[in-house]
C-alpha positions as CSV (number, residue, x, y, z in Angstrom):
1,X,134.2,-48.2,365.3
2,X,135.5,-46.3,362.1
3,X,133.9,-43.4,361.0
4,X,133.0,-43.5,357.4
5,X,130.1,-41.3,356.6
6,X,130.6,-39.3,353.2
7,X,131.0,-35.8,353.6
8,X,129.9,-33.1,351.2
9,X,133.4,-31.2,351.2
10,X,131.4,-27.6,350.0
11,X,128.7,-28.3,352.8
12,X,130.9,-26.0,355.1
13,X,134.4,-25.2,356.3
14,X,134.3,-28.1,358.4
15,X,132.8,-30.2,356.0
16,X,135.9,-29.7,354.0
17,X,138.3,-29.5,357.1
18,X,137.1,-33.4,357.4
19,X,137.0,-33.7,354.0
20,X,140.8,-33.2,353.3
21,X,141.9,-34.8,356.9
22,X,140.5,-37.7,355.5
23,X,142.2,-37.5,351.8
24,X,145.7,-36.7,353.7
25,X,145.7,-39.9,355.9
26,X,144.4,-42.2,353.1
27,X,147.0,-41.3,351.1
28,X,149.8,-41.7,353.9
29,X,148.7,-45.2,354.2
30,X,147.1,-45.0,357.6
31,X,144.2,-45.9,359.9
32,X,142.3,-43.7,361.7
33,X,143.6,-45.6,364.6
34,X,147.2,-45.3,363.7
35,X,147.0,-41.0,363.2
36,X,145.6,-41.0,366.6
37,X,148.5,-43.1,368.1
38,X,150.9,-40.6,366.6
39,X,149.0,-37.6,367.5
40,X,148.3,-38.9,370.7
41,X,144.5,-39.0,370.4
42,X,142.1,-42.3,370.0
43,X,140.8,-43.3,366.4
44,X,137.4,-42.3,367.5
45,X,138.7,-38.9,367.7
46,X,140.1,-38.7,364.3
47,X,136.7,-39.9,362.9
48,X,134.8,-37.9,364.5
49,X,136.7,-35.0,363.0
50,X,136.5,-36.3,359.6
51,X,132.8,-36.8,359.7
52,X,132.5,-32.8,360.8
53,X,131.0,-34.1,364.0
54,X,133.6,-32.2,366.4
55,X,135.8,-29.4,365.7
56,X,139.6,-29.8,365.7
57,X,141.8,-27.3,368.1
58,X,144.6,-25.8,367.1
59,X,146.7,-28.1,368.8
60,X,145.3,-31.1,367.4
61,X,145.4,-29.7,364.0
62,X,149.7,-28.8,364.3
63,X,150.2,-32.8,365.7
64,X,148.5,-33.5,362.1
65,X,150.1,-31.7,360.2
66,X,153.6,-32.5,361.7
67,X,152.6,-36.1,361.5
68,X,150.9,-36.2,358.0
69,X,153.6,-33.4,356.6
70,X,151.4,-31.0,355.1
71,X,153.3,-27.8,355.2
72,X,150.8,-26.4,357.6
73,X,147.8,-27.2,355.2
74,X,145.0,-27.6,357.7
75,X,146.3,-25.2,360.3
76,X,145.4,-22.4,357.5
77,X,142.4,-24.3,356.8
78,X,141.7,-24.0,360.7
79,X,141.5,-20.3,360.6
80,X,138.3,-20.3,358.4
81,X,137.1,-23.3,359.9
82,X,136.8,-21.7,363.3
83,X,135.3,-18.3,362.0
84,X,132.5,-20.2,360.4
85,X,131.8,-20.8,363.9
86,X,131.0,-17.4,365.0
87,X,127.4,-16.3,364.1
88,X,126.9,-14.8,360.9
89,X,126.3,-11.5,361.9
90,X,129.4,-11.6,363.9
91,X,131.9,-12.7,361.6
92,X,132.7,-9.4,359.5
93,X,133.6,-7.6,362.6
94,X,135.8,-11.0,363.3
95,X,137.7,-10.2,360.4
96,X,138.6,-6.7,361.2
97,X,139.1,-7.1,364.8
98,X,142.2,-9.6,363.6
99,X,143.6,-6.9,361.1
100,X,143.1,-4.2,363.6
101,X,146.9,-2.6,364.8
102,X,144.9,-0.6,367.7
103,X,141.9,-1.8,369.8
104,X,140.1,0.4,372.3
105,X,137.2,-1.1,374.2
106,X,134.7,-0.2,377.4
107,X,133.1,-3.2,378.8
108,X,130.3,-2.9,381.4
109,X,129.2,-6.3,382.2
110,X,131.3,-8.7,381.0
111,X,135.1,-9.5,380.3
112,X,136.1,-8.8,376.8
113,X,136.2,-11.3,374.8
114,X,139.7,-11.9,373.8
115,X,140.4,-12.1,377.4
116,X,138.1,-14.6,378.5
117,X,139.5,-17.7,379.9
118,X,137.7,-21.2,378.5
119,X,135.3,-22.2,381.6
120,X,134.5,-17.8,381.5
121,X,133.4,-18.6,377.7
122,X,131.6,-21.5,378.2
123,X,129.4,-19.9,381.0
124,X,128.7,-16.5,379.0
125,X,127.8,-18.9,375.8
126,X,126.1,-21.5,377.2
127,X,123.2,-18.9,379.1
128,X,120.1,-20.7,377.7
129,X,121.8,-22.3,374.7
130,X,124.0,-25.7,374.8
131,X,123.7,-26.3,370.8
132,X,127.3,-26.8,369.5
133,X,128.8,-24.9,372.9
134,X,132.3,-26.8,372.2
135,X,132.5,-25.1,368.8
136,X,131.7,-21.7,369.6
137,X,133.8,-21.7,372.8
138,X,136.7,-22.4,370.1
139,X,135.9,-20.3,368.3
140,X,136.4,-17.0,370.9
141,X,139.3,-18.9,371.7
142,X,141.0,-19.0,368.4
143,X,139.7,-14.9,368.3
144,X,142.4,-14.5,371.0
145,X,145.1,-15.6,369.0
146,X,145.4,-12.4,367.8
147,X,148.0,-11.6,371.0
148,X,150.0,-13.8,370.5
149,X,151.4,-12.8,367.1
150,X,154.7,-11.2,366.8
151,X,153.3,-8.1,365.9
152,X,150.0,-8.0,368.4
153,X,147.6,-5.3,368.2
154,X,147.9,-2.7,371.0
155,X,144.5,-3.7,372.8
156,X,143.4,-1.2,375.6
157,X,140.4,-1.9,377.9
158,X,138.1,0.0,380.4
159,X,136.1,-2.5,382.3
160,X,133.6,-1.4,384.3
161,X,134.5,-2.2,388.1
162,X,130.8,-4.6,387.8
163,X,132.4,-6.9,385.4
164,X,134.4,-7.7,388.6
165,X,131.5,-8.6,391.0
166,X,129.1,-10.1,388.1
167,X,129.8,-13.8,389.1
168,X,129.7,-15.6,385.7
169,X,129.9,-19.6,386.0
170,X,130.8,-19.6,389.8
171,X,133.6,-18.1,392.0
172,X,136.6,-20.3,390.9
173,X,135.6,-19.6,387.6
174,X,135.7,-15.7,388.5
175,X,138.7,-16.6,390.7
176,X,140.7,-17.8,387.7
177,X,139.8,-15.4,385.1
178,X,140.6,-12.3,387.5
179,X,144.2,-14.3,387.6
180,X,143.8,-13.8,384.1
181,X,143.7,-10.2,383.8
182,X,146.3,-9.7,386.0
183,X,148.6,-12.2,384.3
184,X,148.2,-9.8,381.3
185,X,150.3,-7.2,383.1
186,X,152.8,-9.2,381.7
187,X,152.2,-8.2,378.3
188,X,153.0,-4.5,377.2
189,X,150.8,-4.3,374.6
190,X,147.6,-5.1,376.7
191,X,146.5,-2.8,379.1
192,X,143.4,-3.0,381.7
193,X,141.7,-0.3,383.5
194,X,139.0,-0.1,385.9
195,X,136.2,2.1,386.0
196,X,135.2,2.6,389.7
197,X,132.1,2.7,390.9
198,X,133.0,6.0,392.5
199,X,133.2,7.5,388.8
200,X,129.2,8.0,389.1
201,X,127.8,9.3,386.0
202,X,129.9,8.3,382.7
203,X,130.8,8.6,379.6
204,X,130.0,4.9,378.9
205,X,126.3,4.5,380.3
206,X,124.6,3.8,377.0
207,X,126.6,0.7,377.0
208,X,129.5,-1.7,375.4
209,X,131.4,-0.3,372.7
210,X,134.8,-1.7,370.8
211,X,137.0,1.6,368.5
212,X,139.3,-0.3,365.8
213,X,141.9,1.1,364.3
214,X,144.0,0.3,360.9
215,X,147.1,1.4,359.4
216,X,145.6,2.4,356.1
217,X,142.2,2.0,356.1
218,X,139.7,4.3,357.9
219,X,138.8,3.5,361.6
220,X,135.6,1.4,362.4
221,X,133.5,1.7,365.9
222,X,131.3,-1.5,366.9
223,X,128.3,-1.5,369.5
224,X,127.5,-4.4,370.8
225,X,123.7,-5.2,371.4
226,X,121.8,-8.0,372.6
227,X,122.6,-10.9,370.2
228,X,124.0,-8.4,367.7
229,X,126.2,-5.9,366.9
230,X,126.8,-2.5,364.8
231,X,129.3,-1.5,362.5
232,X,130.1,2.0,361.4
233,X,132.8,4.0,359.6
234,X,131.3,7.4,359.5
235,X,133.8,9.7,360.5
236,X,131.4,11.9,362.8
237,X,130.3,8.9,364.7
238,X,134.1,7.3,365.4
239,X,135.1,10.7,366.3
240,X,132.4,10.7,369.1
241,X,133.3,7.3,370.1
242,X,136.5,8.1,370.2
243,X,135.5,11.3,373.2
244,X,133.5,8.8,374.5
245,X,136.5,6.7,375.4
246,X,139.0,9.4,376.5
247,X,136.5,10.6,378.9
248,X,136.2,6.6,380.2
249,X,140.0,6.6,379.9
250,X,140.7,9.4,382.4
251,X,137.9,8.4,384.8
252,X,139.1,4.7,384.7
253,X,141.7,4.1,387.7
254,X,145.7,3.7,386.4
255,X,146.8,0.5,385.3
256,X,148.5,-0.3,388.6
257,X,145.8,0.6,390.7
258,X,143.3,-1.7,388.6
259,X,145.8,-4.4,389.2
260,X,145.5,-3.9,393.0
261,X,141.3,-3.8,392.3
262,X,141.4,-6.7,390.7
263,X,143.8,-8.6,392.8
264,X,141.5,-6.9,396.0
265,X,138.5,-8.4,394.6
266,X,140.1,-11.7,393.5
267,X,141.3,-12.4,397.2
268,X,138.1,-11.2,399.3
269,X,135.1,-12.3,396.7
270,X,136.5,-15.2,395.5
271,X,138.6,-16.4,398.2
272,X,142.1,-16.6,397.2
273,X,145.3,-14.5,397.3
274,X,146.9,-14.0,393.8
């Protein structure tokens, strides 16, 4: 059945994602049908993203705009679209974590974010709240585009060695995102410590904490909270943060030797050899 419901283009980003996905393939002369054929989705699909009742991906959105010629159109649209995703209160610190040129970042229960692979996501989102769970999974996805620019950010994280026992969404879920971390070895510009249990007493027991830093503008810290987070800028308080993390730092195990934790855990927890 063809979707035709009006849309209220200034309603929301996705609204007006729909909105102009619709305008673009009326005026190329095809059915929703036909766009899906070249795009190598159903008609369904199409509609259901022009009535703002799914939320493109990224790879749906470049088979568009290849196929509809748009010079890229709704891939920039994209970006907004899938920020309007994250909760309000989240969404400033969004914006700087993606003009950040150095992140620094304790975790002690969970994997960071912009390392998280899709079925991790979908089990740390969806504790006690399925409402639009597809669209805020992509949207900590499309956060981890970030590392994949030309010119990443140089993203450095301590995890605490419980994030690797702290079975989140079943044991091949765990399985495959520990094959996650290590696969980042591969990239020189992210780099994963462990802190061991053995470290006792540290430097990070009041909790999660994120340090970003700009070229030009002045650094920012972010503590994370339960269902919220705070931003500062105060100079005194980054500079504490900032001990706070070279303390975590040199009690963390090297890089190598978190590789071998992780890959330790990965085989004899979760049952297979990386």
């Amino acid at each position: 059945m063809v979707n035709i419901r009006d849309l209220d283009p200034g309603a929301s980003p996705l609204d007006y994602f729909g909105a102009e996905l619709r305008r673009l393939r009326e005026s190329a002369g095809l059915s929703q049908q036909q766009l899906g054929e070249i795009v190598f989705c159903t008609g369904s699909l199409i509609g259901q993203i022009e009535t703002a009742r799914k939320i493109p991906t990224p790879e749906f959105t470049q088979r568009v705009d290849a196929a509809l010629n748009t010079d890229g159109a709704l891939s920039r649209l994209l970006k907004l679209v899938l920020r309007s995703q994250l909760p309000s209160w989240f969404q400033p610190y969004a914006e700087l974590e993606a003009k950040a040129t150095h992140i620094y970042t304790f975790q002690a229960q969970l994997v960071h974010g912009l390392l998280q692979t899709e079925d991790y996501a979908r089990a740390v989102l969806g504790v006690l709240d399925q409402d639009r769970l597809d669209e805020r999974v992509a949207a900590r996805l499309a956060r981890q585009r970030i590392l994949d620019r030309d010119n990443p950010p140089l993203f450095w994280v301590v995890l605490s060695e419980a994030v690797l026992y702290q079975e989140i969404g079943g044991s091949e879920v765990m399985r495959n995102q520990l094959a996650r971390l290590l696969a980042f070895r591969e990239r020189e510009w992210v780099q994963i410590q462990v802190l061991p249990f053995a470290a006792g007493t540290h430097a990070g027991l009041l909790g999660s904490f994120t340090l970003l830093r700009f070229d030009d503008d002045p650094d920012v810290v972010y503590d994370e909270d339960y269902g919220t987070g705070q931003m500062a800028a105060d100079s005194h308080e980054v500079r504490h943060r900032a001990l706070r993390y070279d303390h975590l730092q040199a009690a963390a195990m090297s890089v190598d030797e978190s590789a071998e934790l992780i890959a330790r855990v990965m085989e004899e927890r979760y049952g297979e050899q990386p």
